[in-house]
N, C-alpha and C positions, 0 to 999 in steps of 0.2 A: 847663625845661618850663613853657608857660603856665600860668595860675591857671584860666582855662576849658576845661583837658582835657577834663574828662566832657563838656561840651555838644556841643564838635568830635568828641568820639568817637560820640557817640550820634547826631549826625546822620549822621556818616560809615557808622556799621554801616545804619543804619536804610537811608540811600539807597543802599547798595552791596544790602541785602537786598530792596529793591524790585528794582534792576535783577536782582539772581540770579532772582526769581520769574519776572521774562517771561522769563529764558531758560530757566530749566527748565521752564515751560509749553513752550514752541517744539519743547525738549530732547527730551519726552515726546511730542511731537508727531512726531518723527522715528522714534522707537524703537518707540513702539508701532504703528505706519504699518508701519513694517518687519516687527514679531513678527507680527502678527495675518497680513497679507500674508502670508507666507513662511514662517514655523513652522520653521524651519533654522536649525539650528548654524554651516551655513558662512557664511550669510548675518550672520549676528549676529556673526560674527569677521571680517565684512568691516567693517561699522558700525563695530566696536572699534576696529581698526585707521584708520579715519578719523578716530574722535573723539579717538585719543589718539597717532597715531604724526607728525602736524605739531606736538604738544605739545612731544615729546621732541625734536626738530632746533630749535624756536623758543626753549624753555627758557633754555641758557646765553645767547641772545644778551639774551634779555628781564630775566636776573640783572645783565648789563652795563648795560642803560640802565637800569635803577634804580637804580644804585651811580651813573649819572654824571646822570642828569638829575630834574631835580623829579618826583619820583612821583604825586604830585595828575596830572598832565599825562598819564603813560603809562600810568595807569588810568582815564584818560575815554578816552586812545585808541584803549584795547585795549577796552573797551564801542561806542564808537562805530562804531567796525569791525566786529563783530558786528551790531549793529544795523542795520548798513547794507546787511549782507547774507543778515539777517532780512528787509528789504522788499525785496531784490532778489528773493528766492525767494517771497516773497507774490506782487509782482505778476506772475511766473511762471507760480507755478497758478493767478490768475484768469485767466490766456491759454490755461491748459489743459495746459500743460508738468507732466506728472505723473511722468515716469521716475525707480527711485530713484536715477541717476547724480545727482539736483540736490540731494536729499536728502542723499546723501553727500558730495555738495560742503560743500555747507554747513556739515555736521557738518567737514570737517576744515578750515575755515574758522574757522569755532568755534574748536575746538581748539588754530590758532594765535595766535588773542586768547588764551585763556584762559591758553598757557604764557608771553604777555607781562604780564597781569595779575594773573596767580598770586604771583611773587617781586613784585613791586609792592606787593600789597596786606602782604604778608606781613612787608616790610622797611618799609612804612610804619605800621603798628601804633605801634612803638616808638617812633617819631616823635614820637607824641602820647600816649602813652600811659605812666605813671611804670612802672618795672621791675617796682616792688611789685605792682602792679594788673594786670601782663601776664595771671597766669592767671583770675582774674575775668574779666578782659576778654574774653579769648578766648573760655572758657567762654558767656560772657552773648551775643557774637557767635556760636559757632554754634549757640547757642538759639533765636536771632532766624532766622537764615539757616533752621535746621530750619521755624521756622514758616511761611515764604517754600516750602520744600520739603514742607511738609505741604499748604499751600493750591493749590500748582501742580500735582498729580496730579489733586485735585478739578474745578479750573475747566478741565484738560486735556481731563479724559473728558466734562465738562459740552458742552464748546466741540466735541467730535470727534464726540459723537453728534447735537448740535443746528446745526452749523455749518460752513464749508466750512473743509478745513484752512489755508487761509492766513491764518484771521482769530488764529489762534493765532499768527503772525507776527507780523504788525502789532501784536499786543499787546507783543510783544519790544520793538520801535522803542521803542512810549510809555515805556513802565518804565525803560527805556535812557537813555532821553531826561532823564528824571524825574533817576533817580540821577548821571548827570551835571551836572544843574545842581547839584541840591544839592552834589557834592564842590567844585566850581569857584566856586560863589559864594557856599556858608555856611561851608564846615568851612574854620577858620582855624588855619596851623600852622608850625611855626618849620619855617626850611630847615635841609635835613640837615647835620651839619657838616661845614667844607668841609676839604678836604684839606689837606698842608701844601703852598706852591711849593713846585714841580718845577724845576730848570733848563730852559731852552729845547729843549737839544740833546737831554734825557730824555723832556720832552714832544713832539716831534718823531717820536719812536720807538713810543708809544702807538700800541695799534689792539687791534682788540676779540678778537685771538687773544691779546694780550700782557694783556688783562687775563683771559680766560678763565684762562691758563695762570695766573695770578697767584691767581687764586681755588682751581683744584685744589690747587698748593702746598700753599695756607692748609689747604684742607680734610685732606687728606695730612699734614701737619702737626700736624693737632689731632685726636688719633688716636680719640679720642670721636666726631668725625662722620663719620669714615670708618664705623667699624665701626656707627654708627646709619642711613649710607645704605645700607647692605651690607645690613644686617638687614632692614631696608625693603625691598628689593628681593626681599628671599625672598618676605617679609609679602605683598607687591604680589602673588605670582604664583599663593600658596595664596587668597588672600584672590579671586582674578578669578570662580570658578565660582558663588561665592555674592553677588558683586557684581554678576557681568553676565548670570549664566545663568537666577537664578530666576524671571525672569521669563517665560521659556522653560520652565522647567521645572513651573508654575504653568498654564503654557496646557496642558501635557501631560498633567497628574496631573490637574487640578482643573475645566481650561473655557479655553475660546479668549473669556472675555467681559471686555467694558473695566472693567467695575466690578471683576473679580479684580485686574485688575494695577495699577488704581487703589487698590483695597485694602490692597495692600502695601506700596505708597509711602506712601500715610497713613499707619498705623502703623509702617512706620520711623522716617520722618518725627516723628510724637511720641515715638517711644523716643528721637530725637537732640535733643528738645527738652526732654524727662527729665534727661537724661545731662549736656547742656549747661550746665543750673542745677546739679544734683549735683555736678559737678565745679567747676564757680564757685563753691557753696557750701563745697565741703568744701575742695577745694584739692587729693585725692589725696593719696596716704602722703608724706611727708616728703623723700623719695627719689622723683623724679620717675618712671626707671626702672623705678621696682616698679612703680610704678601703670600704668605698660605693659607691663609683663609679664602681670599680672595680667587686660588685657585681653585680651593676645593668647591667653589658654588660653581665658578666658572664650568669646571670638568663635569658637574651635577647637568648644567642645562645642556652641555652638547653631548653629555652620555645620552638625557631627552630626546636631543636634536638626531640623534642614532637610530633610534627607537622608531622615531615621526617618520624619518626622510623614506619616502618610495620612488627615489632617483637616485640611480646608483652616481649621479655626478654630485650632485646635494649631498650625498653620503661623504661622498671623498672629500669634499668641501670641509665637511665639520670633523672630520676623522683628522684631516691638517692641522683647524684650529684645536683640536685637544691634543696634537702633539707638540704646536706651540705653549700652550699651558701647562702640562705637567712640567718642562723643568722650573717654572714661577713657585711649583711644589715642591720637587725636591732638591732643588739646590740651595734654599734657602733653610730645609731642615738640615739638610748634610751639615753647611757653614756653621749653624747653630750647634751641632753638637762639636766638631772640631776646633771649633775659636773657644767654648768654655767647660769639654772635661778634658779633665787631668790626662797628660798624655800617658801617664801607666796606666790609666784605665782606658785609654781608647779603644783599643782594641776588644775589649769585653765587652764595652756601651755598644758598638757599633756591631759589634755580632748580634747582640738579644735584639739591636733593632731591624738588621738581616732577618733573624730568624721568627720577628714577629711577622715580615712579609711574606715569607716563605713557610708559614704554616697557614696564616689566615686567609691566603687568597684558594688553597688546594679545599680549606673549611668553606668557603663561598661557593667553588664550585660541585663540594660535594650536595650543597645543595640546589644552588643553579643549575650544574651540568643535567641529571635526570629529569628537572623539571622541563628543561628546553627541551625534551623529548615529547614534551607533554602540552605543553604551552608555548605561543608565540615569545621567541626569543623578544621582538621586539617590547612587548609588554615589559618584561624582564630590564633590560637598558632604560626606560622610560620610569619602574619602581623603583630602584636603585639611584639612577638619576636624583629623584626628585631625597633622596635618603643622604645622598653628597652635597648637594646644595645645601641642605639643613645642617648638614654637620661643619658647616665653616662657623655656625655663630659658637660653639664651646670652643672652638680656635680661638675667635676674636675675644671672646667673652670671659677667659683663663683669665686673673690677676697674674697667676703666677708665669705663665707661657710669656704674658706682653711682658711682664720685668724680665725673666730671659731673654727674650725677643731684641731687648735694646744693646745687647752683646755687641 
């Protein structure tokens, strides 16, 4: 590991958290276009289904080229691509092209950068980063990133009531732009290590089904990540109504107005900017596993507490504490899986578990979404809720997760 890790790291998070900013400026810019517009549940499970079901098909092939090619390279690509079709949809709507078919392009456009950058960024941490320092690291990266998601809800509503929505794009490009230089020509980093020779005739037979399959094994294998993407996937699907609906559910109970639902994202926004240092400082219980258990009851009672509240200030209140809690969730699975698989399989482990979030949460809303059409959303927060809080005891209760866990 180089002697200048912290600087390569701290440019690295810093310019990766510029570029997240313009696109969840953009991001915000699509969703709330949508909410306000349309006030439907089908509609909003159509959006889901955009933003996250090219994730899940892009996924394992995006864990493949990060196991085989410099990662620095397929995360400017997987930005640039994005970005490039940030200004395609700018200069769009200055033509006047306002349908939300372009909207929804885009978002699943999006989506298929993001499941090529997702295992990228995730398999390149390690890279640079010493083992010891993995959950600091993390923790301090999505503290940074929350700040980036604290300030993008702000300058969204700022930009949407004072400006035409394309200039919300074009902000995407620059930031794009920005974080791409910076990974390409400051953060400096030793290449991944390389494999051992193969024979001719072994290499001949390579192709990216044969390393897919070669990753499942692995994961099949190591009975710990099976049963944490398993778990995940449940997580994913209790977790979609308080993820994707409150927003919706805020224009119903509270006001169809931008500063609500910019409201909300701020203080999640600072609850994950809370959480992020809390967890870099403290480290979590000992056993990684508890400290995700531990969240997922936590996030079960204030998904409840969502559900209950008929004070839009008590709302904001428990909307803060669940976004102080979730990184007690995922920073402590990230570390787990970086600190003990194989770094040639990193990138494969960490797409299937991209891609389990990014098919199960669009599967929750296919059936949430219509129902909130039909039933009080809150109910919905308050079932689910009570489905998250149960599902910490097979966390706690794994033999095999807590012997992982002590990694």
């Amino acid at each position: 590991m180089e002697e200048n890790w912290k600087k390569n790291t701290a440019l690295f998070i810093c310019g990766q958290a510029l570029s997240l900013f313009g696109s969840m400026v953009s991001q915000y810019a699509i969703l709330w276009h949508v909410i306000l517009k349309t006030q439907s549940g089908s509609m909003m499970t159509i959006y889901t289904f955009a933003g996250f079901i090219p994730m899940f098909f892009i996924s394992p092939f995006g864990g493949v080229w990060a196991d085989r090619f410099n990662r620095k390279y397929i995360i400017s690509i997987a930005d640039g691509a994005i970005a490039l079709v940030s200004l395609i949809v700018a200069l769009l709507l200055m033509q006047g092209y306002t349908h939300y078919g372009i909207l929804l392009a885009c978002a699943a456009v999006r989506s298929l950068g993001q499941g090529i950058h997702t295992p990228a960024i995730g398999a390149f941490i390690p890279q640079i980063v010493p083992k010891e320092h993995l959950t600091k690291v993390n923790g301090i990266q999505g503290s940074i990133q929350s700040m980036s998601m604290l300030a993008s809800p702000m300058i969204a509503g700022v930009l949407m009531s004072f400006t035409p929505l394309e200039t919300l794009f074009f902000l995407d490009v620059v930031t794009a732009s920005i974080g791409i230089s910076i990974l390409l020509f400051f953060v400096k980093t030793p290449e991944k290590p390389e494999k051992p020779e193969k024979p001719i005739e072994e290499k001949k037979s390579l192709n990216y089904f044969h390393d897919l399959s070669e990753g499942l094994r692995y994961i099949t294998k190591h009975g710990f990540i099976f049963r944490m993407i398993l778990l995940s996937a449940v997580f994913s699907i209790f977790v979609a109504p308080t993820a994707l609906l409150s927003p919706l559910q805020v224009t119903r109970n509270f006001g169809n107005d931008v500063w609500r639902l910019t409201a909300i994202e701020i203080t999640f926004s600072v609850g994950m900017i809370a959480g992020g240092l809390i967890i870099a400082a403290w480290g979590g219980f000992r056993n990684k596993v508890f400290t995700m258990a531990l969240a997922s009851l936590l996030l079960g009672l204030q998904s409840i507490g969502l559900g209950l509240a008929s004070n839009f200030w008590l709302y904001i209140g428990i909307m803060a504490a669940a976004g102080i809690t979730l990184p007690l969730f995922n920073t402590p699975a990230m570390v787990l899986l970086q600190s003990t698989v194989e770094p040639e399989f990193m990138g494969r482990v960490l797409s299937v578990f991209a891609m389990v979030g990014s098919a199960m949460m669009p599967l929750g809303m296919l059936i949430f979404g219509p129902v909130a059409d039909i039933v009080n959303i809150n109910y919905l927060l308050i079932g689910t809720g009570i489905l998250m809080a149960i599902l910490s005891v097979p966390y706690a209760a794994s033999k095999v997760l807590r012997e992982a866990g002590q990694a």
